[in-house]
N, C-alpha and C positions, 0 to 999 in steps of 0.2 A: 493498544490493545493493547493487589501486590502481596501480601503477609503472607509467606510460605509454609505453606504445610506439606511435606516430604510425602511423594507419590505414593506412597504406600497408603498414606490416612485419604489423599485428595482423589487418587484416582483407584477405581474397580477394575481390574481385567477379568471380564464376564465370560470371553471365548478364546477357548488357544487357538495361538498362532500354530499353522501347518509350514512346510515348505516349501509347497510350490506357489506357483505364480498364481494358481485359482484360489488359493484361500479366502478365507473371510478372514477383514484382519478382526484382532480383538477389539471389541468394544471397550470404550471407558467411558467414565460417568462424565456430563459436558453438563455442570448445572446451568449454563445458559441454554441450553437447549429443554424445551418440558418434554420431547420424544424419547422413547426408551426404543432402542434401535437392537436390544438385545430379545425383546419380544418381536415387533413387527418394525422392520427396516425397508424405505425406498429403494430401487434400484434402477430405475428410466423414469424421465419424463417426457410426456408427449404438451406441449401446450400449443393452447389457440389463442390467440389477444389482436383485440382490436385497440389500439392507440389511438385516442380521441383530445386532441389540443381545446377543442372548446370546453367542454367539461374537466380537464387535467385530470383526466382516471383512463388506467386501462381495465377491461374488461374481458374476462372468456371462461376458461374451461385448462385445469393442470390435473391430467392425466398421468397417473403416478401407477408403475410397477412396483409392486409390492413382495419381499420375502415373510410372509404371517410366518415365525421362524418358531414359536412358539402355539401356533396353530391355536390362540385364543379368538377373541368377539371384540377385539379393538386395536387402533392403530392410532398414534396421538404424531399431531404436525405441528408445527410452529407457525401463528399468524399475529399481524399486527397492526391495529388499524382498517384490516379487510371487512370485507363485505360479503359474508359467504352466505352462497343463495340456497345453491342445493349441493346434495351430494349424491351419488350413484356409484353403484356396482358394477364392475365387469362389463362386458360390451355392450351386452343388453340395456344396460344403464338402470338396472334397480333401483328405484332411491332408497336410499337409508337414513338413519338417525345421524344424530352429529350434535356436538355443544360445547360453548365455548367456556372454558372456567375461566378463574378469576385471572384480572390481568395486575402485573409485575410492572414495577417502574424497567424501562430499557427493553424488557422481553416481550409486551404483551401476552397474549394468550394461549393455553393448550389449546387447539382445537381437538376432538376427541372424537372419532368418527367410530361406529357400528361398523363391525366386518364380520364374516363366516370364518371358519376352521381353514376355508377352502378358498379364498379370496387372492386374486394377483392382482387386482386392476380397480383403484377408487379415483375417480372422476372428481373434481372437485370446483364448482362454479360460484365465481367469485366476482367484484370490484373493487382495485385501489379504490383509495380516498385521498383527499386533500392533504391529508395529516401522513402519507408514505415519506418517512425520513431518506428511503433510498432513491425516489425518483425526485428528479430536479427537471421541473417545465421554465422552458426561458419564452418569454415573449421575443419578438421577431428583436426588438432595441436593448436585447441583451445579448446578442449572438454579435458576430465580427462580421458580417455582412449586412446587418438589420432590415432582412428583407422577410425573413421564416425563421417558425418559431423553433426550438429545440427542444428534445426531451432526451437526458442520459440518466441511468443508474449508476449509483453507487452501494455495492450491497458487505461491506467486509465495517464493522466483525459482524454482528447480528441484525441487519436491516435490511437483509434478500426478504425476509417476512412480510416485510412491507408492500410487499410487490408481486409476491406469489405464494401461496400457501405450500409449507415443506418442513423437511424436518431440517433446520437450521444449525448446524453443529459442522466443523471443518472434520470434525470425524468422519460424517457420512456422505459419500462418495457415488454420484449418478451419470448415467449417461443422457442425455434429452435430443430432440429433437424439436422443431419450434414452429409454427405458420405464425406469422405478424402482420397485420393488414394497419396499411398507414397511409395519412393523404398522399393521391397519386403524384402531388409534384414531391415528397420529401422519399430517403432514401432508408431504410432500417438496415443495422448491424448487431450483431450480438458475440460475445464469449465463444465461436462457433467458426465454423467456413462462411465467410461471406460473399455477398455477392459484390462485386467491382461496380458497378453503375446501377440507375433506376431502370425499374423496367414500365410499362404504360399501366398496370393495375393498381399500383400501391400493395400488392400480397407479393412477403418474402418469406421464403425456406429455407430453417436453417441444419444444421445436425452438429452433433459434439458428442461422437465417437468412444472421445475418452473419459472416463469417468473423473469428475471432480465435486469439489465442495458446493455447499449452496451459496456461499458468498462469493464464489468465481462466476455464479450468472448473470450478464451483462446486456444492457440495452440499450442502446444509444437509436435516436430518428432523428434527420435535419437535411437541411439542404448541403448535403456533402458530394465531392466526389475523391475520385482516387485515382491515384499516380505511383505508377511502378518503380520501383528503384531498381529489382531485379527479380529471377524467377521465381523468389520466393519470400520477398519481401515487397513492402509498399506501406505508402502512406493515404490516410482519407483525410481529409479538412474542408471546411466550407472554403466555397470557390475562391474567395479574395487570399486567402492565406494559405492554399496548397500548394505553390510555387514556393514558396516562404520557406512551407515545410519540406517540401522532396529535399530543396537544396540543404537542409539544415541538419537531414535524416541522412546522406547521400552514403554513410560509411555501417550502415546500419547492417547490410549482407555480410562488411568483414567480421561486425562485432558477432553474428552468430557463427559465421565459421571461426572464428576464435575460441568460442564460448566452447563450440564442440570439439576443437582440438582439445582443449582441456578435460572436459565431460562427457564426453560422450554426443552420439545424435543427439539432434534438436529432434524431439518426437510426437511435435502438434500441427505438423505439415506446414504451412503457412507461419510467418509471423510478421502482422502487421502494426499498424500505428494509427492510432486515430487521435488528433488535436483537438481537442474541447475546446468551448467557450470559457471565458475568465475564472466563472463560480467554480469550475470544478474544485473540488476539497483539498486535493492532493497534487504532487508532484507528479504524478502518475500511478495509474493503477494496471497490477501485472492479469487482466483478463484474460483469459486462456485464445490463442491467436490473436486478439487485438489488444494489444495494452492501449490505454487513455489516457492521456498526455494531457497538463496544463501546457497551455501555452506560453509560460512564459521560458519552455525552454527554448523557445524559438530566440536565439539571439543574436542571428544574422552573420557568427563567422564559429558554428559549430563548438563555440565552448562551453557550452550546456551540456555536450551529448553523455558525459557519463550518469546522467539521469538515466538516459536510456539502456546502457549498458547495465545498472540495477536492474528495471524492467525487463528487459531480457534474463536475467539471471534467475529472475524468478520461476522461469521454465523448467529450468531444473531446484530450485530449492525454493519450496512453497507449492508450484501447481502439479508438478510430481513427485514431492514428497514435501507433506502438509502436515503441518501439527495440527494436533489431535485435539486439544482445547486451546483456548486463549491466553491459558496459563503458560502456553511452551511455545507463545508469538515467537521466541528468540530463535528458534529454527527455523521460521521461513525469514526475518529481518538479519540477524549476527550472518547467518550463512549467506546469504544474497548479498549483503554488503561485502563479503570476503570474495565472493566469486565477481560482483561488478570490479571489487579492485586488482583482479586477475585480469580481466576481461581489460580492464583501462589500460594494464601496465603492457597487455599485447599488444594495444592498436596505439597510445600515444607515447610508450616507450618508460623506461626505468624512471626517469627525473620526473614526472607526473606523479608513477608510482609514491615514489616517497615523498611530494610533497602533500598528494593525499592522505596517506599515512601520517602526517604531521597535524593535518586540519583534521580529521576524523579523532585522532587523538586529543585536539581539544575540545572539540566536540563531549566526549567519554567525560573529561576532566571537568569539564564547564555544567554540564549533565548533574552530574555526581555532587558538587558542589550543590548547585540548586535545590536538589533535596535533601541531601545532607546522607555522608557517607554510613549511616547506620540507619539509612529508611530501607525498608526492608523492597520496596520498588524498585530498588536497585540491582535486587539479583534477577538474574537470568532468568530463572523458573518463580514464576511470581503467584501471587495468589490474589486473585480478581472477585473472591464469594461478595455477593452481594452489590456489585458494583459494576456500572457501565464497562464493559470490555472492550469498549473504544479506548479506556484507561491505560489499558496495556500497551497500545500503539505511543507509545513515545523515543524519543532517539535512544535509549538505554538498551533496548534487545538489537537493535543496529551495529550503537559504536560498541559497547562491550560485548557482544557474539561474536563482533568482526576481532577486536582482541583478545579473544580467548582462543581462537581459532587459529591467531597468526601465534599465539604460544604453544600449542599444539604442534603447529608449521615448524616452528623455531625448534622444537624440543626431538621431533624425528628427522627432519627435513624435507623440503621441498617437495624432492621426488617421490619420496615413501608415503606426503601427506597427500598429494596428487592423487597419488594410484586411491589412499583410502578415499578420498571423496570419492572418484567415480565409481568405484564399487559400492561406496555408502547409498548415492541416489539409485545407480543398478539395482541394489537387492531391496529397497523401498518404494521402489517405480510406482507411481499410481497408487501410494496409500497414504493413509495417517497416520503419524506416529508422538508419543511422549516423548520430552526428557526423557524419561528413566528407560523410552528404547533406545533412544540413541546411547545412553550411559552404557546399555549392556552390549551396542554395538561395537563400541569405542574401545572397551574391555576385552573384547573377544576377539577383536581382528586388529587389533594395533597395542595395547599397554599390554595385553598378554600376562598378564598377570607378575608384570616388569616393573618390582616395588621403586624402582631408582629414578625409572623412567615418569611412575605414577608420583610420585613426590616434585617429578620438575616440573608435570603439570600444574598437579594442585587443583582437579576435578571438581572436586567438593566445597572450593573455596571461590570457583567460578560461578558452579553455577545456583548454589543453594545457600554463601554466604551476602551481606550487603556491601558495597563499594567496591575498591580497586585492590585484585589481590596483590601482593609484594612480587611476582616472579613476571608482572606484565614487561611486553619487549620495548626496548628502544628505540624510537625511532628517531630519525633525521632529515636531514634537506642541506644539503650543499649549498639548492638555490634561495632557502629561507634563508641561513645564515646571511649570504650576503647583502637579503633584502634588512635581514637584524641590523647588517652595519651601516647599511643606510639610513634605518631608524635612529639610529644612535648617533647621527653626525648632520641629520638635515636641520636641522634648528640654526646649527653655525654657517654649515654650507648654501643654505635656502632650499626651495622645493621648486626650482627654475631646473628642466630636465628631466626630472625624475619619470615621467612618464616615458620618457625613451627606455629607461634604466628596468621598471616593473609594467610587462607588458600583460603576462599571460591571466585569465580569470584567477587562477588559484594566487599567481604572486599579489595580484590587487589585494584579496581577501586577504592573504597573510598580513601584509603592510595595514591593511583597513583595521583589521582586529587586532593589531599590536601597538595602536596608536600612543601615544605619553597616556597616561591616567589625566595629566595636570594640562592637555593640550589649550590652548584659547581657542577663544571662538575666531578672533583672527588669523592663528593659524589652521584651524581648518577651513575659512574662507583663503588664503592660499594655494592650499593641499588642491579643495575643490575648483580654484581657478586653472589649474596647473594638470589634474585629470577629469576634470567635466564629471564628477561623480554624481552629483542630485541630479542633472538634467540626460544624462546622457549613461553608459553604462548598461547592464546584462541584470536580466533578474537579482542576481545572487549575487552583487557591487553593490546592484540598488538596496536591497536588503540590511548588507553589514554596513553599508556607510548608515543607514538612517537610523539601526541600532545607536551609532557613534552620534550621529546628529540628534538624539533625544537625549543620549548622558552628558552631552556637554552642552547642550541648549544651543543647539546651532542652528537658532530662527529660521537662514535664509531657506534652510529645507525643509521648512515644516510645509507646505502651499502644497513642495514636491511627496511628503510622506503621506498628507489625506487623500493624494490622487491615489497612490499605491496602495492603500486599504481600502478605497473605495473601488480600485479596479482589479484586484483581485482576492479571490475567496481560498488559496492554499493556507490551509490550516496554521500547518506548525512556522511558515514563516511570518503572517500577519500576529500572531500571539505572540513571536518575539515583540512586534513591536506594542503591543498591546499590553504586554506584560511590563515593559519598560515607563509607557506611559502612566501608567495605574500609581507609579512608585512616588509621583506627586499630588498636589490635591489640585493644582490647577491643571497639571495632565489626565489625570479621572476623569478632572470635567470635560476634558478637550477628547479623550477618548470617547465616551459617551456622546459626545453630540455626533462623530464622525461613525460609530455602531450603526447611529439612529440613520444614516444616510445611507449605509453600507449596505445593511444588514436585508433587501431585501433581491441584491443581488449575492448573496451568500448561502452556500448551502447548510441545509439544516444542520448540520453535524457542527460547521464552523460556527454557527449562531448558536450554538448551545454551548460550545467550546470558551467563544470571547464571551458569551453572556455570564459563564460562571468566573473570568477574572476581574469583570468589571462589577460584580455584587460587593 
């Protein structure tokens, strides 16, 4: 979710900000969105949907409260792919006019509905279609029990549209309520309070109290159930892999009492976890009470879990305080990535801390390189016109927010930056905001207009320059060093042992991606005799060794690389290896055939993703 144009040209503030907790915040212009929320803006939704596996469409009725704020004769929503049947007025259900304009590559269509002066309440009757990028139907032999079929949503950055008529923009902020009727043996979940088990009709009810974005609304149906960790955490998974999950999740109540000694309450009552099937897109997505987990962080001795500790983090940066377009992705990615690695350094201790801080770092470095440190995609506040705003989701608003943030950290300290974050999400609870609010937040309650302090930031060169500023921090690892010196002496020494020596996921990774340039194929059939890496190994082992195993053409894992892109559809780590492949002409062709195998266990988003590095 690039070319910057300084807030002032890109974004409108249409309505002041007050200061109390009632305001309305200010609107700003969201060209992905065709809704003008400064004339007629949502503010509840009621919906009814019936989930139908044999047709792959759902169907119903998204009853939307309306502020007509400008008391005109229209109200414009975002749709895409739908089916809209009718429309109606207020309770009584007037029907009214409605018409869809012309559709946009990525956006689809205004829908433009007739209203009164007087209008709270447009009714809006609808069907998915085949073509919804945000819903993903699995047949029963794509699911990890292969008994029952699955249907989950993914709706960030613009493809809740897909799936229900609304004004689509992380600007505009709703409360809903939900009735979902689904076959009686499967269980429904949503972004929402959920229910813990099936009940005998197939019809559940949901609510979501708090107000959020339209890409925070979430739908998952399957044969799941759920298991408590404790009284206010738990996890859902289909049956074979629930146990899997509890024991994998088990530390998941510390990670939010953590989160909130740092930040403040956790204030969405509930925070649970739900384990997708393979295709999910992502690493996990932060749904407001249920994040959605790929499953590959299941990796049987809890060294995944700081996936989760991101996801969590996102409760506080991103679902209660949400950038305002997809231009300022960096405030819910940069901030979430700094708060998962607060979060990690509470529950697995300081020596994690910094070795993440070393891999995150190369991350930024290896990033940056890739596009080359004067592409303008590189800054912070980016500029998406015209262009899929799934664009802007790349590790760049991640690892550079996370270090911009820890120079921030560095530059007042720890304590003083502490306090500002939790006041930062306090006085933004439940809104949307730009860059340029946070700039004027930053200014006003910490740099204080402290020209010595503002120069050791270097604000300007964060977030509105491209590449790596010159004042970014240092970091280190004690425990990398000694794995460095193991690098540098196992050639002479052999690689008989070494797996005793580098145990933990991060040390793998580190020794994995600092391999010689010049390595043999024989010694990495060594390396791999000595720690089982193609056969055996955690997601994210598997990963970086088979990056290593494509640049140095190390055959024996190929067999093991097609299973791995055929059996799972997360984005940004199959495009590592997709991106690597392409860089030959017998690899193209070998990517491509294994696309054509993949691609129809892949979610839309991924297949659109690997189909543009393989043209």
């Amino acid at each position: 979710m690039k070319k910057l144009i300084l807030a002032a040209l890109f974004l409108t503030i249409i309505a002041c900000q007050k200061k109390d907790q009632t305001e309305k915040p200010a609107a700003v212009t969201d060209e992905h969105s065709y809704s003008k929320p400064e004339l007629a803006v949502v503010k509840h939704l009621d919906l009814d949907i019936k989930v139908d596996f044999d047709t792959q469409t759902i169907s119903g009725k998204a009853s939307w409260l309306i502020d007509n704020i400008s008391k005109g004769n229209e109200i414009i929503f975002d749709e895409n792919t739908l089916e809209i049947t009718k429309v109606t007025l207020g309770d009584d259900e007037k029907e009214t006019k409605f018409k869809l304009g012309a559709a946009t590559e990525f956006h689809g269509k205004p829908l433009r509905i007739t209203i009164e002066p007087n209008t709270t309440k447009v009714n809006i009757y609808y069907n998915t279609t085949k073509d919804a990028v945000a819903l993903q139907w699995l047949k029963p032999e794509q699911t990890a029990d292969k008994k029952k079929p699955f249907l989950f949503s993914q709706g960030e950055s613009v493809w809740s549209r897909t799936w229900i008529p609304c004004q689509d923009s992380p600007g505009i902020r709703f409360t809903y309520n939900a009735k979902v009727t689904v076959p009686k043996d499967l269980l429904a979940v949503m972004s929402a309070v959920n229910p813990q088990k099936k009940n005998d009709t197939g019809v559940y009810t949901f609510k979501q109290d708090k107000a959020i974005p339209s890409y925070l609304m979430a739908i998952a149906v399957g044969d799941m159930e759920f298991k408590a960790i404790d009284n206010k955490t738990g996890v859902y998974a289909e049956p074979s892999v629930l146990k899997s999950a509890a024991y994998e999740f088990a530390e998941l109540g510390k990670m939010v009492i953590a989160a909130e000694k740092l930040y403040g309450p956790y204030r969405w009552g509930r925070y649970d976890v739900l384990v997708l099937p393979p295709s999910f897109p992502y690493g996990g997505m932060e749904n407001p009470n249920l994040t959605f987990l790929t499953p590959g962080v299941i990796a049987g001795d809890r060294s995944l879990t700081s996936l989760l500790a991101h996801e969590l983090g996102h409760s506080w940066s991103g679902n209660l305080v949400t950038n305002a377009t997809w231009d300022d992705i960096w405030l819910n990615e940069g901030f979430t990535t700094y708060v998962e690695h607060r979060i990690g350094e509470a529950i697995f201790g300081k020596k994690e801390f910094e070795m993440q801080n070393v891999i995150t770092r190369k991350e930024l470095v290896d990033n940056v390189a890739e596009y080359g440190d004067t592409n303008p995609d590189t800054r912070l506040k980016v500029s998406l016109t015209g262009r899929n705003p799934d664009d802007g989701i790349s590790m760049i608003p991640y690892v550079k927010g996370y270090a911009f943030l820890r120079v921030i950290e560095d530059a007042v300290g720890r304590e003083k930056f502490d306090i500002f974050i939790k006041n930062y999400f306090d006085a933004h609870a439940f809104k949307s905001i730009t860059t340029e609010d946070f700039v004027k937040y930053l200014n006003e309650n910490l740099i204080k207009g402290d020209k010595t302090l503002a120069d050791k930031i270097k604000l300007e060169d964060w977030i509105y320059k491209p590449g790596i500023p010159s004042n970014i921090t240092t970091v280190s690892s004690a425990d990398f060093d000694a794995i460095d010196k193991i690098q540098n002496s196992w050639r002479e020494t052999g690689v008989k042992g070494l797996s005793q020596k580098i145990t933990t996921t991060s040390e793998k990774q580190h020794f994995i991606d600092h391999l010689p340039t010049d390595i043999t194929a024989k010694e990495m059939e060594a390396i791999d005799n000595e720690f089982n890496f193609t056969k055996g190994g955690n997601f994210i082992i598997k990963r970086q060794w088979f990056v290593q195993a494509l640049i140095h053409q190390y055959k024996p894992a190929y067999p093991a690389i097609e299973q791995f892109l055929i059996g799972t559809s997360r984005t940004g780590s199959i495009m590592m290896l997709y991106k690597e492949m392409v860089k030959t002409p017998e690899g193209k062709v070998w990517a491509k055939q294994i696309f054509e195998k993949a691609k129809s266990g892949y979610h839309a988003t991924t297949v659109q993703a690997v189909g543009g590095i393989l043209k």
